[in-house]
N, C-alpha and C positions, 0 to 999 in steps of 0.2 A: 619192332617187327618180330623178331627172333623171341622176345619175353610175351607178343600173343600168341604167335605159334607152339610154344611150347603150355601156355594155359590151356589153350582148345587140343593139345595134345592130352594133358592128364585130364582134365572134364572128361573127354571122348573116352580114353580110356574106361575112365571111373564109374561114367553114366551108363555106359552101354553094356558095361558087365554085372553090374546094378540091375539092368533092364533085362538082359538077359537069362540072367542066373537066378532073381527072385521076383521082382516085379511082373515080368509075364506071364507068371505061374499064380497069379492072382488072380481071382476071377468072385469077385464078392457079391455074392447072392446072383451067381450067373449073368450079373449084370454092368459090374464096374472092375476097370482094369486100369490100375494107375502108369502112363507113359511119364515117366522123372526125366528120359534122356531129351524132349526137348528144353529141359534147361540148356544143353551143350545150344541149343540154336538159339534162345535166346539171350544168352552172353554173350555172342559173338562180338570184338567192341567194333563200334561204328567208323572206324576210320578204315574196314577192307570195306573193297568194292562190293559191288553187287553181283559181281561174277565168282569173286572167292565167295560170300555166302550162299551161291546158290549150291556151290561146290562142297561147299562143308553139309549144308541142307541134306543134298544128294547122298554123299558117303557115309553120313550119320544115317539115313532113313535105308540104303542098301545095305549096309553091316547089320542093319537091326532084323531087316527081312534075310537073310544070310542065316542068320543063325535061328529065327525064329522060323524058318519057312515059310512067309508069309507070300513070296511071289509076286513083289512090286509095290506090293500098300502103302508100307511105311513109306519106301522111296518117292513115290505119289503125291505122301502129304507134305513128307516133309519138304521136297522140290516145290511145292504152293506159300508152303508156309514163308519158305529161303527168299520167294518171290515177293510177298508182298509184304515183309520184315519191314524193309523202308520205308516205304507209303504209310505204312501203318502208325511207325514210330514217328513220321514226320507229320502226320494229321493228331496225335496224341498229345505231342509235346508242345511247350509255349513257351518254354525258354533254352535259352544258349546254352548248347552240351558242348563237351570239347571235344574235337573230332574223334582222340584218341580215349573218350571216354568208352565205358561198360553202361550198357542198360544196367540198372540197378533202382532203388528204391533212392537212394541219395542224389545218384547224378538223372534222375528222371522226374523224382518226386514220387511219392506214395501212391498215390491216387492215379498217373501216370503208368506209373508200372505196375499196378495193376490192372486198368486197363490193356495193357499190351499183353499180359500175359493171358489174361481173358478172352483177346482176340485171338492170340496166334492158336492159343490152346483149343478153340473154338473151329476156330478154322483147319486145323487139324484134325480133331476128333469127327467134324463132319464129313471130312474128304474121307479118313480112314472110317468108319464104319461105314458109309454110302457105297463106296467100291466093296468093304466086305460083304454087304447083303444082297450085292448084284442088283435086287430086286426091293419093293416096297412090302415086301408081302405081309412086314407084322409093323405097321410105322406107329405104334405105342411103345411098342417092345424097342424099337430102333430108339427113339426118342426119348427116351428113358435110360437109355443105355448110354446113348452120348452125353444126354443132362449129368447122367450121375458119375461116367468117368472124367467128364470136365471140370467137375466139382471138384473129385480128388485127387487129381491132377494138377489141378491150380491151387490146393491147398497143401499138397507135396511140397510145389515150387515154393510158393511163398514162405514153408517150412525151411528148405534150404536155404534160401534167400537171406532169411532171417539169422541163420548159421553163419551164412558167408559171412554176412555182414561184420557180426558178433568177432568173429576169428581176425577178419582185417582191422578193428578199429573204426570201420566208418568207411574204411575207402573200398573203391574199385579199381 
């Protein structure tokens, strides 16, 4: 317990000043913004409950709007995201994880986890730009804009992912 808390302690750290300091200041052809810190949400390993990941969800997506002044968005998404983490992961996967396992590409499978990350990533990106545009009033420009940060958002992640991996040996 003490060696996950302390891993989602330096992710959180590491990601969110990541996302802060350079990431948010991205805005590529006024259209794509890459979010890296929900990796910190989905590494969460599956043996806390559903209450600590809503909780972690929560203080990851309110630190983020905190410093970016964003006024509740992130915390929106990422509270959706923390929510339907489970569900997701448990309609995705087909075989026996150990509880104390990491989402990862080894203990999920390839093809798994990417699906998962496609959806969380998905399902964030629409919650958080829907709330920013209030409105429908440009839904190409809207939809263009979530297609193409989801893209490099999920190609971030899998970027890391594939670091992690590299640096552990294989394991999670």
């Amino acid at each position: 317990m003490i060696k996950n808390l302390l891993k989602i302690s330096v992710s959180f750290i590491v990601f969110v000043a990541l996302q802060v300091l350079v990431l948010s200041h991205i805005h590529l052809f006024h259209l794509v913004t890459p979010f890296l810190y929900l990796y910190i949400i989905l590494k969460i390993p599956l043996n806390l409950s559903r209450v600590q990941v809503l909780w972690i969800a929560f203080l990851t997506g309110l630190t983020i709007d905190i410093f970016s002044n964003t006024l509740g968005m992130h915390t929106a998404a990422c509270t959706l995201i923390g929510l339907v983490r489970n569900p997701l992961l448990t309609a995705l996967t087909d075989r026996d994880i150990h509880e104390s396992a990491t989402p990862s590409y080894t203990t999920l499978g390839v093809g798994a986890f990417m699906k998962y990350t496609l959806g969380i990533t998905l399902i964030h990106h629409l919650t958080l730009f829907l709330i920013e545009s209030v409105s429908l009033f440009d839904p190409l420009f809207l939809f263009l804009r979530i297609l193409s940060s989801v893209v490099l958002t999920t190609l971030c992640i899998f970027m890391v992912e594939a670091f992690n991996l590299g640096g552990q040996g294989g394991e999670s």
